[in-house]
C-alpha positions as CSV (number, residue, x, y, z in Angstrom):
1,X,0.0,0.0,0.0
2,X,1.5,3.5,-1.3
3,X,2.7,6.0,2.0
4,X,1.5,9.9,0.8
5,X,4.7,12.1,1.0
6,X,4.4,14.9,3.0
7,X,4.0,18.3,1.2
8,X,7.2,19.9,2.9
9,X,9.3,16.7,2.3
10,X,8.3,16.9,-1.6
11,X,9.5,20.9,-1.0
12,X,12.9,19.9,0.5
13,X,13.7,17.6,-2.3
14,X,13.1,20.0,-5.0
15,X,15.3,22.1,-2.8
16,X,18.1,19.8,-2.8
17,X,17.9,19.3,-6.8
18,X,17.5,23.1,-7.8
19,X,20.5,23.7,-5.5
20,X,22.5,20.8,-6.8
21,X,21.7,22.1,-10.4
22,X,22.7,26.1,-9.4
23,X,26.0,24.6,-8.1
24,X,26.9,22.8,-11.5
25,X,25.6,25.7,-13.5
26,X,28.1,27.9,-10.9
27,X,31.0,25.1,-11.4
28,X,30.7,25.5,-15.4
29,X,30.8,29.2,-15.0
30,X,33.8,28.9,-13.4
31,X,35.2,26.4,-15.1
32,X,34.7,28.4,-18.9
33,X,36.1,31.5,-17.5
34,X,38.8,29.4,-16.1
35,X,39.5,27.9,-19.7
36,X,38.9,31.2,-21.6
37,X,41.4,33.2,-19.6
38,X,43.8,30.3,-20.2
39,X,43.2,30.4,-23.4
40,X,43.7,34.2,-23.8
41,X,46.6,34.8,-21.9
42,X,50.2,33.4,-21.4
43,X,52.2,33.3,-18.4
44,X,55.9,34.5,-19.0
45,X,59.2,35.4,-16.5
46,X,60.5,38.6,-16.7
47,X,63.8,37.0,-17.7
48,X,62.7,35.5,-20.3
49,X,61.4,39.2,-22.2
50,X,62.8,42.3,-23.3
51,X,60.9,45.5,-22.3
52,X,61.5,48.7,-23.4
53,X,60.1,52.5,-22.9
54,X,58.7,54.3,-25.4
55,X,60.8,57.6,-25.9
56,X,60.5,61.1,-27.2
57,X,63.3,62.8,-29.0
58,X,65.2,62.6,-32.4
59,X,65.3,59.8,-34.8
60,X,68.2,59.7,-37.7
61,X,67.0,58.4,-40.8
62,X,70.1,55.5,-41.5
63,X,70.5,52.4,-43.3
64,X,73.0,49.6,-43.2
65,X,75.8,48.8,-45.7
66,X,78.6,46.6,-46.4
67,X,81.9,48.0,-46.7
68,X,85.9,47.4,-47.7
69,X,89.0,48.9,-46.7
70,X,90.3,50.6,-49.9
71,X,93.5,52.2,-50.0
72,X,93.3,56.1,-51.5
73,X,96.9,55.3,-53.4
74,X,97.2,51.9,-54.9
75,X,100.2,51.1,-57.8
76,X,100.2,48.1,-60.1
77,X,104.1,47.8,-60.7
78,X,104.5,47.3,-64.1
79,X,107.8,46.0,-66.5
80,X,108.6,48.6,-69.2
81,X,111.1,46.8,-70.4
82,X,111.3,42.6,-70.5
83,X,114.3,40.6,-69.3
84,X,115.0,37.6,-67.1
85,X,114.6,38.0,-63.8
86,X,118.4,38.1,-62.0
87,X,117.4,39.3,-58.6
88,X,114.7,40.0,-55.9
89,X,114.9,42.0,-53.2
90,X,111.5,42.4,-51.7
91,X,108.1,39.7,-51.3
92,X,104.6,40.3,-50.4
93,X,104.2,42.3,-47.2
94,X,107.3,43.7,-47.2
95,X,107.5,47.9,-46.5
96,X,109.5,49.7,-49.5
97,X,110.1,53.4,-50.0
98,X,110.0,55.0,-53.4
99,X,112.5,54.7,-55.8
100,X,113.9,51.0,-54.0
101,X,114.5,48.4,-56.8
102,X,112.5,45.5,-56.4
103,X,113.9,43.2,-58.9
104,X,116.8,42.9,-61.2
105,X,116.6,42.0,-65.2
106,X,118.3,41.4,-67.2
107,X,118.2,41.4,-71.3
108,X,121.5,40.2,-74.0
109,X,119.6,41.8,-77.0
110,X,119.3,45.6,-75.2
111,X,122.9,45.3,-74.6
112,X,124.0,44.4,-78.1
113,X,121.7,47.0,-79.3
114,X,123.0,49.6,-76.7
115,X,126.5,49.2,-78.9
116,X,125.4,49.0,-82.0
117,X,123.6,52.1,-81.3
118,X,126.7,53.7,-79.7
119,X,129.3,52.7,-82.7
120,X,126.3,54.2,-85.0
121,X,126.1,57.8,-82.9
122,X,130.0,57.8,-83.7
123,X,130.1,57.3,-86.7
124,X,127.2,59.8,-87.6
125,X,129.0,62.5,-85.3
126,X,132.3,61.8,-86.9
127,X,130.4,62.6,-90.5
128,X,129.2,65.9,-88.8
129,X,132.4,66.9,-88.2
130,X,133.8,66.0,-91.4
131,X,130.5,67.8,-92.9
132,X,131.4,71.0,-91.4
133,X,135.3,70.9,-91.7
134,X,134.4,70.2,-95.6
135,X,132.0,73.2,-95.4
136,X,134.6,75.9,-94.1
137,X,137.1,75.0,-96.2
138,X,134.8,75.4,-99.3
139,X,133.5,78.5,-97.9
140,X,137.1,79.9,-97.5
141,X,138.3,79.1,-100.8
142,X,135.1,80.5,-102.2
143,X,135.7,83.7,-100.4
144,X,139.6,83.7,-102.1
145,X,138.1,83.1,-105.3
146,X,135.9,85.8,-105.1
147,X,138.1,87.8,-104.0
148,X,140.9,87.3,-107.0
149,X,137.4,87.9,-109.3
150,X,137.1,91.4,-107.4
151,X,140.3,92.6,-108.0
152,X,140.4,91.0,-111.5
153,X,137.6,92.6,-112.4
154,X,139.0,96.0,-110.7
155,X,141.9,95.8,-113.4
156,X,139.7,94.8,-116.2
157,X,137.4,97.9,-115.1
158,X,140.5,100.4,-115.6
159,X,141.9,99.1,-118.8
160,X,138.3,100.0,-120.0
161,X,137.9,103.0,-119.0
162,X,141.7,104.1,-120.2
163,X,141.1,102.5,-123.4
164,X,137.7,104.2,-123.8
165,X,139.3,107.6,-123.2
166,X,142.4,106.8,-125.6
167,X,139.6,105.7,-128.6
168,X,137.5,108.3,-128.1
169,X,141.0,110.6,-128.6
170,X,141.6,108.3,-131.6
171,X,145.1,107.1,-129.8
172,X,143.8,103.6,-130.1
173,X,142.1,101.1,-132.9
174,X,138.7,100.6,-132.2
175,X,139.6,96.2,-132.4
176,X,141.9,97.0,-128.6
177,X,138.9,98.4,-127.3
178,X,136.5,96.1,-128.3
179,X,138.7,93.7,-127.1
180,X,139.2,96.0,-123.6
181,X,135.7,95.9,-123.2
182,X,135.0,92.0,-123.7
183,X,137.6,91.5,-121.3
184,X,135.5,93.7,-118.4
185,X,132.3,92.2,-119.6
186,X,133.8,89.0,-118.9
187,X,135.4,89.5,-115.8
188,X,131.8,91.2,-114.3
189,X,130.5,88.0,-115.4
190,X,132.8,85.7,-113.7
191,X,132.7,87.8,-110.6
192,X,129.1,87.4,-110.3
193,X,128.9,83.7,-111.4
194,X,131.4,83.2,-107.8
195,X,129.3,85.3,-106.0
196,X,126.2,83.0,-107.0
197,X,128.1,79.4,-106.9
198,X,129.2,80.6,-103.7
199,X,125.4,81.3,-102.2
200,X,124.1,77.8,-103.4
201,X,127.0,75.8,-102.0
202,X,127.0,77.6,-99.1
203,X,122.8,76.9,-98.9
204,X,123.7,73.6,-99.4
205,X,126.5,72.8,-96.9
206,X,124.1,74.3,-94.8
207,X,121.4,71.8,-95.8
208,X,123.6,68.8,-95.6
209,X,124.8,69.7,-92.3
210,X,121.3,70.3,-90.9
211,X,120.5,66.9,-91.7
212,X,123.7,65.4,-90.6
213,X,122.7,67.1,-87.1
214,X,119.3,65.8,-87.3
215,X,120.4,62.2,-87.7
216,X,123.3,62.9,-85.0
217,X,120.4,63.9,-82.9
218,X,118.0,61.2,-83.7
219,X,120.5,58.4,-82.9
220,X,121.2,60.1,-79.7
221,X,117.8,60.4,-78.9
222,X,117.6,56.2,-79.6
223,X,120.8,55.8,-77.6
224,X,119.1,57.5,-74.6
225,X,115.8,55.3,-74.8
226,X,117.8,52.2,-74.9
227,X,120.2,53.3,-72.2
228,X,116.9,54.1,-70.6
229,X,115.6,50.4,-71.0
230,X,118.9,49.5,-69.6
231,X,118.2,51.4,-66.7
232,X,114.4,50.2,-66.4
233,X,115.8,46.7,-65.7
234,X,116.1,47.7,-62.4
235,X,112.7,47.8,-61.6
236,X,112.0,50.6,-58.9
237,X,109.3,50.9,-56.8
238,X,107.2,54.3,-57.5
239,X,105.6,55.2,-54.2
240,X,106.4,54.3,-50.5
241,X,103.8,51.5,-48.9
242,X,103.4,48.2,-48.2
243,X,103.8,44.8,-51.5
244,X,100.4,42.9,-50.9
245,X,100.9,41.5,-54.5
246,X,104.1,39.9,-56.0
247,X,104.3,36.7,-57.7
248,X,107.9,35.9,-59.0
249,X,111.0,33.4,-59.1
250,X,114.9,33.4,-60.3
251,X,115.1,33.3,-64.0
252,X,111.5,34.1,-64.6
253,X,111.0,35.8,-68.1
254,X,109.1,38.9,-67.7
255,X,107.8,40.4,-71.0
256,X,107.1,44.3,-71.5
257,X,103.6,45.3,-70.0
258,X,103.7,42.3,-67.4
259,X,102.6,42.6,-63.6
260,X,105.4,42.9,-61.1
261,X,103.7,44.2,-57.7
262,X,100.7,45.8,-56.3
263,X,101.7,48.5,-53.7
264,X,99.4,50.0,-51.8
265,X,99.9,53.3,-48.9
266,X,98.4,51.8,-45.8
267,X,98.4,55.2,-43.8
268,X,95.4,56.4,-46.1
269,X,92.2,54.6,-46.1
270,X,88.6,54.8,-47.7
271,X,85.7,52.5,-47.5
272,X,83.7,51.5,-50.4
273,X,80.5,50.9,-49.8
274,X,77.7,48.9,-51.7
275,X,74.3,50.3,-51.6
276,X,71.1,48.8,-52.5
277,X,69.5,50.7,-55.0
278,X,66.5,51.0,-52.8
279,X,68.3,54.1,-51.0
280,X,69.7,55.7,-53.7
281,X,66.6,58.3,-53.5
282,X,67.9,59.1,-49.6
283,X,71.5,59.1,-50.6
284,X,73.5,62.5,-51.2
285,X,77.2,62.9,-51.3
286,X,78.4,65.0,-47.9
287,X,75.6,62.8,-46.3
288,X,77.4,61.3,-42.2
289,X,78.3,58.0,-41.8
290,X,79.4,55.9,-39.0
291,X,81.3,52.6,-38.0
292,X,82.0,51.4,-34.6
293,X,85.0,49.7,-34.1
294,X,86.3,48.0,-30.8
295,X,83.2,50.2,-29.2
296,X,84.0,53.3,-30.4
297,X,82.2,55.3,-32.5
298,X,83.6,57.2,-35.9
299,X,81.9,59.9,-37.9
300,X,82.6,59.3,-41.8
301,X,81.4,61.2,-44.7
302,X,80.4,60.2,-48.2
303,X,82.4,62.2,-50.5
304,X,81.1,59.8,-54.0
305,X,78.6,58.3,-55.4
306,X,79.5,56.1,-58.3
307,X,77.0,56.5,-61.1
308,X,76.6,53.0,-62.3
309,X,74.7,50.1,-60.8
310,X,76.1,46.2,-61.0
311,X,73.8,43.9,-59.2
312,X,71.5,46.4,-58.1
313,X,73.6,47.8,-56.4
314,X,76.0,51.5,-56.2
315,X,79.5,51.9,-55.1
316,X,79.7,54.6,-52.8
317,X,83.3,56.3,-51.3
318,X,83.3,57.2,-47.5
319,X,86.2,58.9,-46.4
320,X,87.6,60.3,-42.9
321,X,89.9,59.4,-40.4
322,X,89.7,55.6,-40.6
323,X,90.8,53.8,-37.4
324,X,94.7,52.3,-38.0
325,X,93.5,49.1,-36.6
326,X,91.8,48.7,-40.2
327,X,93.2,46.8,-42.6
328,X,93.0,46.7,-46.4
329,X,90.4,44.8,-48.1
330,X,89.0,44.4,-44.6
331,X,85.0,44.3,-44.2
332,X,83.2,46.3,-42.1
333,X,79.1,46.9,-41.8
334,X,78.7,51.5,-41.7
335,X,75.8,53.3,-41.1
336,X,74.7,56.1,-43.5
337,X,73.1,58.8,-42.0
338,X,70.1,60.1,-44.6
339,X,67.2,62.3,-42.2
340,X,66.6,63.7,-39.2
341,X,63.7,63.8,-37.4
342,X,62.7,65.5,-34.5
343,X,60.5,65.2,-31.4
344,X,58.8,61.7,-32.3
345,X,58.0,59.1,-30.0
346,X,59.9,55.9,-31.0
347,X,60.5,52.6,-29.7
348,X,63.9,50.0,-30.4
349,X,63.8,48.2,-33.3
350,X,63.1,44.1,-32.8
351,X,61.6,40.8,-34.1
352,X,58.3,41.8,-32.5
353,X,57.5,44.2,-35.0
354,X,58.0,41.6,-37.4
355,X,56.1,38.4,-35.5
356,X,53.1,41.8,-34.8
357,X,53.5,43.0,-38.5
358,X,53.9,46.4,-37.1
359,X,50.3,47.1,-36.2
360,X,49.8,45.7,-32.3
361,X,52.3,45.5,-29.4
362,X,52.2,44.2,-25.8
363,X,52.4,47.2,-23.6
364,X,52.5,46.7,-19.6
365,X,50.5,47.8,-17.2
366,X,51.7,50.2,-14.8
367,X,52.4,47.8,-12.0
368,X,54.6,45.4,-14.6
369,X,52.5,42.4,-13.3
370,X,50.8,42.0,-16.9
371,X,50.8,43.1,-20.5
372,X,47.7,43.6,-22.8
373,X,47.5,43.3,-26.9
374,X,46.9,47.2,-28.2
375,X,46.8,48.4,-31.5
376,X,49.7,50.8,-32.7
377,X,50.9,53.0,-35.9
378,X,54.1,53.0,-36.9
379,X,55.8,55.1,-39.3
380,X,59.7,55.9,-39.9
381,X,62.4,53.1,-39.3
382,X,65.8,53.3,-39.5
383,X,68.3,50.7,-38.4
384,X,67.8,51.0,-34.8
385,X,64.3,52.9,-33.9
386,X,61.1,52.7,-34.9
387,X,58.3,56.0,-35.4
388,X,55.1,55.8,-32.8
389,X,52.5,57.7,-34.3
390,X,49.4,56.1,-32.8
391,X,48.3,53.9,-29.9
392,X,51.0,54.1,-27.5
393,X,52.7,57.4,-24.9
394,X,55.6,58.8,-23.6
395,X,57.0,56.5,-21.0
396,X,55.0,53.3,-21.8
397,X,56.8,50.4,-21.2
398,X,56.5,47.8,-24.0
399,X,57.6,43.9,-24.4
400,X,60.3,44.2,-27.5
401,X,61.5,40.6,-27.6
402,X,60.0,38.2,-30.0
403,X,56.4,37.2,-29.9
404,X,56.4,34.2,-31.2
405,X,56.4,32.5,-27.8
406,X,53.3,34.3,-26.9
407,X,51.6,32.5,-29.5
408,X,49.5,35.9,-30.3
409,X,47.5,35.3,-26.3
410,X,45.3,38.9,-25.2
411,X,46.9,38.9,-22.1
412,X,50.9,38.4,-21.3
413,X,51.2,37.6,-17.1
414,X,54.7,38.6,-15.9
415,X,56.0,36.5,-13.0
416,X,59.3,37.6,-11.3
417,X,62.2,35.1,-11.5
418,X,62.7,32.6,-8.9
């Protein structure tokens, strides 16, 4: 037989169920905001993170090349004159001073030709002098016979004239003076025939001499360039510096033209710079560079820019005063200095721009405990700062290492290190 329940029994166990059901409905609550905040946040040490503040002053536009050590004054030694190699008195790296002889050579065929050439000047000179010894003579004895044809013709001239007065007077037939005045005819003729002869030999002794001096001088002027061949087979450095290139051995045979050393003046250096096309609108000669070497800091300038592109890319001179501990055909990374700009909020430069593609950050809370996902603007980089122009102030203290870690969470929970 069925017992009635009591009403207030039948109250107490709806009781019991409505509550049991509130505290499971409570437990789930818990339990989702549990999972959700796990799900939006990540839990860090401060150890593990870089923070930085953001700042307010100026940011320099720059960008980041390779360089090389170039020396201002480099020589390629070259041989003007071949010959087997005899002697050498310097090898790579050694110091020289201008005008020391680097290498001996030596050549048979310059010699032989240095005495031909010399039995060839003497001969030719001994023809000039012969030439002109020849040449006075003829002019002297021209000048005697001109002078017996002047005084010859003097006598001639006063028999004429006395036997023109005596036939005139009729003292004399008129056959002596025809024959007194064929005599001066003659005579005048002879005297100016001498005269003439003597004015054409004399133009060409003069002539033949000229050219006689011209071929003396020619084969003196071959006898010097040979002895000066002679004298290039001593090869002689042209500037003081430093051999970084020489290749030879004993008895090598060096023709004309060929390579001997490379010298280069290591107390004056320039870098050389390649620079990606990309700036070549921001470059401008005059424009500050810097390198930092051993931790200190030097202030370049770029004094060229090259005006032809290979690879993409433009050769650019910097020039100043390059550190000694540089070496030649040494690299070395240098910043080039293109803007300026002033009173901007900026923040270092890092992989989180790159993991937040420049648009959010992770900025802390005031008591460092946490950091929260915010939207940002960014604007000017250079190779160290980044431009703030929206979403973040002066002072702000931002988490600048990689985000990658994070895995993109809301919320970032800072714990201090153990």
């Amino acid at each position: 037989m069925d017992r009635e329940i009591p009403a207030k029994e039948r109250v107490r166990k709806k009781l019991k169920v409505v509550l049991l059901v509130a505290v499971l409905l409570l437990i789930l609550i818990v339990v989702q905001i549990m999972i959700s905040r796990s799900l939006k946040s990540v839990t860090v040490h401060r150890s593990d993170i870089l923070i930085a503040k953001v700042e307010r002053g100026r940011m320099e536009g720059s960008f980041s090349a390779e360089a090389i050590v170039t020396p201002i004054s480099t020589y390629s030694v070259e041989a003007m004159t071949g010959g087997r190699i005899e002697a050498i008195h310097f090898k790579p790296g050694d110091y020289v001073k201008k005008g020391e002889t680097l290498i001996k050579l030596s050549n048979d065929d310059l010699k032989l030709n240095l005495l031909a050439q010399e039995a060839s000047v003497t001969d030719q000179a001994n023809n000039l002098s012969n030439a002109r010894i020849l040449s006075n003579q003829s002019r002297l004895s021209q000048k005697l016979k001109i002078a017996e044809a002047l005084n010859a013709l003097k006598r001639e001239r006063r028999n004429f004239t006395q036997k023109t007065d005596l036939y005139r007077q009729g003292y004399i037939a008129q056959e002596e003076f025809l024959v007194a005045e064929e005599e001066h005819e003659i005579a005048e003729t002879r005297y100016s025939y001498l005269q003439e002869e003597a004015r054409t030999d004399s133009l060409f002794r003069e002539q033949q001499l000229l050219q006689l001096e011209g071929a003396v001088n020619q084969l003196q002027l071959s006898l010097r360039q040979i002895r000066n061949r002679i004298n290039e087979l001593d090869v002689k450095a042209p500037m003081s510096g430093q051999i970084t290139e020489m290749d030879l051995k004993l008895g090598q045979i060096i023709g004309t033209g060929s390579s001997i050393a490379v010298i280069e003046d290591d107390t004056r250096y320039y870098l050389q710079a390649k620079v990606d096309q990309y700036y070549l609108g921001r470059l401008s000669v005059n424009a500050i560079a810097r390198i930092r070497v051993q931790g200190e800091e030097t202030v370049l300038q770029v004094v060229k820019i090259h005006p032809r592109l290979a690879n993409d890319k433009v050769l650019v001179d910097i020039q100043g005063d390059i550190p000694k501990t540089l070496k030649s055909g040494q690299s070395i990374s240098v910043d080039i200095i293109t803007d300026n700009l002033e009173d901007v909020l900026y923040l270092p430069q890092g992989q989180y721009l790159n993991d937040g593609g420049g648009h959010w950050v992770y900025v802390l809370s005031k008591d460092g405990k946490r950091a929260a996902r915010r939207a940002v603007k960014t604007g000017f980089r250079n190779i160290r700062e980044v431009e703030v122009l929206d979403g973040l102030r002066e002072g702000e203290e931002v988490i600048t290492s990689s985000y990658k870690v994070l895995k993109d969470k809301e919320i970032v929970r800072i714990k201090e290190a153990k």
